[in-house]
C-alpha positions in Angstrom: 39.0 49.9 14.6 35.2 49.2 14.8 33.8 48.9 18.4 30.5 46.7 16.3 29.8 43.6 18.1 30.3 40.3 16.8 26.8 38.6 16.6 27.1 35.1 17.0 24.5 32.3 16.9 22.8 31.7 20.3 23.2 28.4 21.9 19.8 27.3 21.1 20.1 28.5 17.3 23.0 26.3 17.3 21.2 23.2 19.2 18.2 23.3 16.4 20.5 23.5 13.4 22.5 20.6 14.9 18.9 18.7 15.6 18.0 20.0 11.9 21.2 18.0 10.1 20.5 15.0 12.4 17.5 14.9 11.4 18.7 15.0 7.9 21.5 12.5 8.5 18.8 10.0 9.9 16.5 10.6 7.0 18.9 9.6 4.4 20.3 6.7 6.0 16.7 5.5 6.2 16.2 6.1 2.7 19.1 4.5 1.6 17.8 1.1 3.3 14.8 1.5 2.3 16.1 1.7 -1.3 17.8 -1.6 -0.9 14.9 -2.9 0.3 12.9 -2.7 -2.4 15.7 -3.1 -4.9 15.8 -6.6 -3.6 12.4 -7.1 -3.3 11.8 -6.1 -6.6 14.7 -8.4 -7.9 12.8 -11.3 -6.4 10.0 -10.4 -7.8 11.2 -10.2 -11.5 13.6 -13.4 -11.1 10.1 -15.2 -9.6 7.7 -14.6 -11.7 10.0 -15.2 -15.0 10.4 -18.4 -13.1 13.8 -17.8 -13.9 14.0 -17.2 -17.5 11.3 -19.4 -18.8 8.6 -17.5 -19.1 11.3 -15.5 -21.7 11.2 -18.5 -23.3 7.3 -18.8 -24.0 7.4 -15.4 -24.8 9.6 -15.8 -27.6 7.4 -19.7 -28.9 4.4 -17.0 -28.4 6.2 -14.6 -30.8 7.0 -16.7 -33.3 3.5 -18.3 -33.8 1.5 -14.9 -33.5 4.0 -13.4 -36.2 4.1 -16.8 -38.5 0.0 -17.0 -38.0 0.0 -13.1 -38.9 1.9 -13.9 -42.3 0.2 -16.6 -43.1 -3.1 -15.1 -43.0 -2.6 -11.7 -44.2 -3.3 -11.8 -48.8 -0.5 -9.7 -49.3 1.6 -12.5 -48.8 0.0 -15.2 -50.4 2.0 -14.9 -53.7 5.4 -15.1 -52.0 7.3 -18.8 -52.0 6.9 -20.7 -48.7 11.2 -20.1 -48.3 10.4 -15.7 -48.7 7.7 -16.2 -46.1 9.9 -18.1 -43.9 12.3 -15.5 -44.2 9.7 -13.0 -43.6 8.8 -14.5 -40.9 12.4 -15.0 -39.7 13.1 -11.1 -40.3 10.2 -10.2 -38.0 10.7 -12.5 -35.5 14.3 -11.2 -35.1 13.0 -7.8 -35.1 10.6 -8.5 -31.9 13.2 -10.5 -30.8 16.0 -7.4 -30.4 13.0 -4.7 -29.3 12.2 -7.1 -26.5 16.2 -7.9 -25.2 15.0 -11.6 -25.8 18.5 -12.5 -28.0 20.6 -11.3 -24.3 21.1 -13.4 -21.2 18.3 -13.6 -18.6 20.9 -12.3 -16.1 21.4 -8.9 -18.4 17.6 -9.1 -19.3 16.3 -9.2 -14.8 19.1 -6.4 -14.1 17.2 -4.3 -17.1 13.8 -4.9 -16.0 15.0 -3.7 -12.3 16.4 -0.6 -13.7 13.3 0.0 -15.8 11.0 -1.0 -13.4 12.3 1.0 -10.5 11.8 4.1 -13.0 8.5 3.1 -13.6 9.0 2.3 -16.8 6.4 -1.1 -16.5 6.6 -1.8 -20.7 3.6 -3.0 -22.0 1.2 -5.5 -20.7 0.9 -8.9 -22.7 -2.7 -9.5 -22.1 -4.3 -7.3 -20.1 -5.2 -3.2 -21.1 -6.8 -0.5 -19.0 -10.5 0.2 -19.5 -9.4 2.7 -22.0 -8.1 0.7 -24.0 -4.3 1.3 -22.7 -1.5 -1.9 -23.0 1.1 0.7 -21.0 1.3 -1.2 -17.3 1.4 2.4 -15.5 -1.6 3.3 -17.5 -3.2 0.3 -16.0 -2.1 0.8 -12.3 -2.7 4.1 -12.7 -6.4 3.2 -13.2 -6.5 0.9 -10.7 -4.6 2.9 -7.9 -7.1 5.4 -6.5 -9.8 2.9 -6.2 -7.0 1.1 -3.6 -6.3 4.3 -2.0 -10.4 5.4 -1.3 -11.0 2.0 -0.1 -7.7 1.7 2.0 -7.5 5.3 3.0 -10.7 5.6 4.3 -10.9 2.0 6.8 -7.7 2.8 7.9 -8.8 6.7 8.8 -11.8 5.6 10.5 -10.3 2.6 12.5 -7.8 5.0 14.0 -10.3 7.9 15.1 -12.6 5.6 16.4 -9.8 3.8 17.8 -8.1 6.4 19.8 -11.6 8.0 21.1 -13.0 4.2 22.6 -9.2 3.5 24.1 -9.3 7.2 25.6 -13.0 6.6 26.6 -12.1 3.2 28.3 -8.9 4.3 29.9 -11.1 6.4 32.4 -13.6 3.1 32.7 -11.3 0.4 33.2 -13.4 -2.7 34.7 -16.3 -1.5 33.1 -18.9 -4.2 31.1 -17.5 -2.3 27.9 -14.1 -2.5 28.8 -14.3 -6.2 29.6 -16.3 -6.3 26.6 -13.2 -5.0 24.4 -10.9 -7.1 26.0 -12.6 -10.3 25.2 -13.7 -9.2 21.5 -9.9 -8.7 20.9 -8.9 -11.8 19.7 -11.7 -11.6 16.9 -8.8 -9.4 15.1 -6.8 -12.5 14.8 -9.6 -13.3 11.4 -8.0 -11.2 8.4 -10.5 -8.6 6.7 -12.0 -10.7 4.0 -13.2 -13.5 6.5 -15.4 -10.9 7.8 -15.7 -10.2 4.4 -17.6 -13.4 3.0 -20.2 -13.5 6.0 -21.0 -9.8 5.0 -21.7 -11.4 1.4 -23.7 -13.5 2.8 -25.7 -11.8 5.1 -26.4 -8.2 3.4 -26.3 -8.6 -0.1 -28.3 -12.3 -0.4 -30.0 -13.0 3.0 -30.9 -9.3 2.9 -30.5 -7.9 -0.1 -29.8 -4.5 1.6 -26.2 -4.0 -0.3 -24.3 -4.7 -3.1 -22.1 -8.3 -3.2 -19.1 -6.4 -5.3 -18.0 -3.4 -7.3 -17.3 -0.1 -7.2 -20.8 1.5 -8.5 -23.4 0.1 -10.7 -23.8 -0.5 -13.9 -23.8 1.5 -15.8 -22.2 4.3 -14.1 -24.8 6.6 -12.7 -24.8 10.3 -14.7 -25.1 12.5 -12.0 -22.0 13.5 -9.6 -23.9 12.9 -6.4 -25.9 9.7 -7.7 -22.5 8.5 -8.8 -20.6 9.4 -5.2 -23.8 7.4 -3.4 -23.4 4.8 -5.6 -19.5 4.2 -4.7 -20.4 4.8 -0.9 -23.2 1.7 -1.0 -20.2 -0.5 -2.7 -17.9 0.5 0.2 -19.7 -0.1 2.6 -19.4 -3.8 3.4 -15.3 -3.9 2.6 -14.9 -1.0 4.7 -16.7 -2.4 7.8 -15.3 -5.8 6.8 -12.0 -4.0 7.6 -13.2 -1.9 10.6 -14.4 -5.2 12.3 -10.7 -6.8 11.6 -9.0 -4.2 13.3 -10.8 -2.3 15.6 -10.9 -4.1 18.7 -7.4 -5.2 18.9 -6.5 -1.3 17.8 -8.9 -0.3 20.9 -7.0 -2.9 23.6 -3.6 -1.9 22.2 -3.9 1.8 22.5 -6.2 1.8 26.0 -3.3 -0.2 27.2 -0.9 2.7 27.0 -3.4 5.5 27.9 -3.6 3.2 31.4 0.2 2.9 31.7 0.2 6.7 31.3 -2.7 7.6 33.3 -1.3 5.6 36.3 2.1 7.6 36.4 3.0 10.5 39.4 2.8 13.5 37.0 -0.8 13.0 35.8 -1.2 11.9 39.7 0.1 15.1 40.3 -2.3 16.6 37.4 -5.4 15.7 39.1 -4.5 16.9 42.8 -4.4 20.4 41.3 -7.6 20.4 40.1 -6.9 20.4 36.1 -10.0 19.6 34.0 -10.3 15.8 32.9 -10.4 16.5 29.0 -6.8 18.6 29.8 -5.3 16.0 31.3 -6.3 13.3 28.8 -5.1 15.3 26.0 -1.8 17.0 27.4 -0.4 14.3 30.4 -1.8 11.1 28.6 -2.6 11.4 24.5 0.3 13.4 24.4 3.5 11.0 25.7 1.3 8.5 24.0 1.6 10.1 20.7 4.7 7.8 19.1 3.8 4.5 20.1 -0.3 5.4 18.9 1.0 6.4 15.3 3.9 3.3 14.9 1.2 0.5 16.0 -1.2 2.9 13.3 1.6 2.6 10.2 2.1 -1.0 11.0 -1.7 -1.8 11.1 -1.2 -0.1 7.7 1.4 -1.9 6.7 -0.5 -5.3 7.3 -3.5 -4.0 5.8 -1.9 -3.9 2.3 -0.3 -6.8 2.5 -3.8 -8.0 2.4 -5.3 -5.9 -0.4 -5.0 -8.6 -2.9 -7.8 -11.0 -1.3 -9.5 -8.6 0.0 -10.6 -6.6 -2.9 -10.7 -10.4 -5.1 -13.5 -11.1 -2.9 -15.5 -7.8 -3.0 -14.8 -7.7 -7.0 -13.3 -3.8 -6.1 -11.3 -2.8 -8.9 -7.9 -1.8 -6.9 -4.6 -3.3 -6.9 -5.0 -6.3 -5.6 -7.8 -7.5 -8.1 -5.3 -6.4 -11.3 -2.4 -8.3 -8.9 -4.9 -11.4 -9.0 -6.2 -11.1 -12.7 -2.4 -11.0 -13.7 -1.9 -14.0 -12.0 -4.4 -15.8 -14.1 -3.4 -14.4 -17.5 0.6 -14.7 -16.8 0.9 -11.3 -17.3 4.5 -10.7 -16.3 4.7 -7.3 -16.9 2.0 -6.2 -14.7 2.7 -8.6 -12.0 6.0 -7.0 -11.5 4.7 -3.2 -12.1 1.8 -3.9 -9.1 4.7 -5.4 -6.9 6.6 -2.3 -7.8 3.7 0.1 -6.9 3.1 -1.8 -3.6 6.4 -1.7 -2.7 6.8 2.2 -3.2 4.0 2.6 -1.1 5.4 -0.2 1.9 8.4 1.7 2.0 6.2 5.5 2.0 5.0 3.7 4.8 7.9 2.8 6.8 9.9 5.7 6.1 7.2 8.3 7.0 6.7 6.2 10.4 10.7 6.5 11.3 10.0 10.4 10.6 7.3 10.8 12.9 8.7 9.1 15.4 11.4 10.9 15.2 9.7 14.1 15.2 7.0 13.2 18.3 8.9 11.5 20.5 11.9 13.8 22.0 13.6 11.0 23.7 14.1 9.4 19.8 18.4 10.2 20.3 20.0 10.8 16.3 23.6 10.3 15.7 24.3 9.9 19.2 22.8 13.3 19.9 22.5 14.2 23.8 
């Protein structure tokens, strides 16, 4: 008979593994909804912008008079009868016809283009091609992507550090000509990012010529690597402030508001009778608790933010998303209409999911699964 203790899991091992698969649980379920989120969105999409089927239908009376105008012209078929060209022409058509799913219902044909658009499998564009000369939609948005994420990335990285430092600056001034300053400059937020866009225009790049209207860098390209990064930085510079002034005020009012709630309460009170440093308090009794509503009003800012990406970078002439999303527009290009409304809905729901993670991480009060 062995004497060996029995070593069983502590009550805390057990209390973290539980937390672990709750955590898990939550995550999934999220995702799941998420999924069917954009499932539908996507559906919409695709049933929209075939209006239905009849863009199909123009498709296939484009078909058949590039194909017929392709026979006709081409001297290896002048010989034939007009009937064997007909038929040719028939044969061909048919053949396009099949490769495209054009011969099945629309109904068969949206539930195919969800399938292959939610595997990113865009097709091919009908009009448009990348710069390199690429008519494969994920080639295109591929192209067009980082440009998005620079400009995006970077305005909405800067509006939240500066953000969080004023608001935390503020908190400890409340009253002050700044503070009432911020307060009444906070409804200027209510003008979207390309309003402030146009007057940039305006003033900086005609009034005084100081920056460039549009772009990404000049043309053509500068050959250096650091001539090339300055150039990009000089095009930036107006959409990124055009954002910054958009946002940051109403982000400043919005987060000094909490850090005063906080600051106000008995424990940081309590804080400051015993003599802890200011900086320690700020950072442990009032950034702290403050964390999770600070990073959900960020992800939403975020979330508005692309939602506006199409004007925005229309008006600047920045080659992201949202000027492919508007040239597709123009040129009926179905295909890479629905693959940018894929992309942007990948990246909505990236969003949203990693904001119901980190909330659920910072803030211990978040209860999963009915967990105690």
């Amino acid at each position: 008979m062995s004497l060996r203790p029995t070593l069983k899991p502590s009550g805390r091992a057990r209390g973290r593994w539980r937390d672990v698969w709750r955590m898990l649980i939550f995550s999934g379920k999220r995702l799941l909804a998420l999924l069917l989120t954009v499932l539908a969105g996507v559906y919409l999409t695709i049933i929209i912008a075939n209006m239905g089927g009849q863009v199909d239908e123009l498709r296939l009376v484009q078909i058949r008079g590039e194909i017929s105008e392709a026979v006709r012209a081409d001297p290896a078929f002048q010989d034939m009868s007009s009937a064997e060209r007909n038929e040719l022409i028939q044969r061909q058509v048919a053949l396009e016809v099949e490769r495209l799913n054009l011969d099945q219902p629309f109904i068969l044909r949206s539930f195919d283009y969800l399938y292959r658009a939610m595997r990113l499998d865009l097709g091919r564009a009908e009009q448009m091609h990348s710069d390199a000369g690429s008519r494969q939609v994920f080639d295109i948005i591929v192209e067009r992507l980082p440009a998005t994420l620079l400009l995006f990335g970077t305005a909405n990285l800067l509006i939240f550090l500066t953000s969080v430092w004023v608001a935390l600056h503020l908190s400890r001034r409340y009253g002050s000509v700044l503070d009432r300053s911020v307060v009444g400059l906070a409804p200027s937020s209510a003008a979207p990012a390309w309003f402030y866009g146009m007057f940039l225009i305006l003033v900086f790049a005609f009034v005084l010529p100081a920056l460039p209207s549009g772009g990404m860098v000049t043309a053509p390209p500068p050959e250096g690597r650091l001539d090339y990064l300055a150039s990009v930085v000089r095009h930036m510079a107006l959409p990124l402030v055009a954002m910054f002034l958009s946002q940051i005020f109403i982000s400043i009012y919005s987060w000094r508001t909490f850090f005063l709630i906080h600051s106000s309460e008995d424990y940081v009170e309590m804080a400051r009778a015993k003599g802890l440093p200011e900086y320690l308090i700020q950072r442990r009794y009032i950034l702290r608790p403050t964390l999770s509503p600070i990073v959900t009003s960020f992800l939403l800012m975020l979330i508005g933010l692309w939602s506006g990406a199409i004007i925005l970078e229309q008006v600047f002439n920045w080659p992201g998303l949202g000027t492919l999303v508007f040239q597709a527009i123009g040129h009926r290009d179905t295909p890479v209409i629905i693959g940018t409304v894929v992309i942007f809905a990948y990246l909505l729901a990236a969003t949203v999911f990693l904001l119901d993670i980190l909330y659920g991480i910072l803030d211990p009060r978040v209860r999963i699964e009915g967990g105690r």
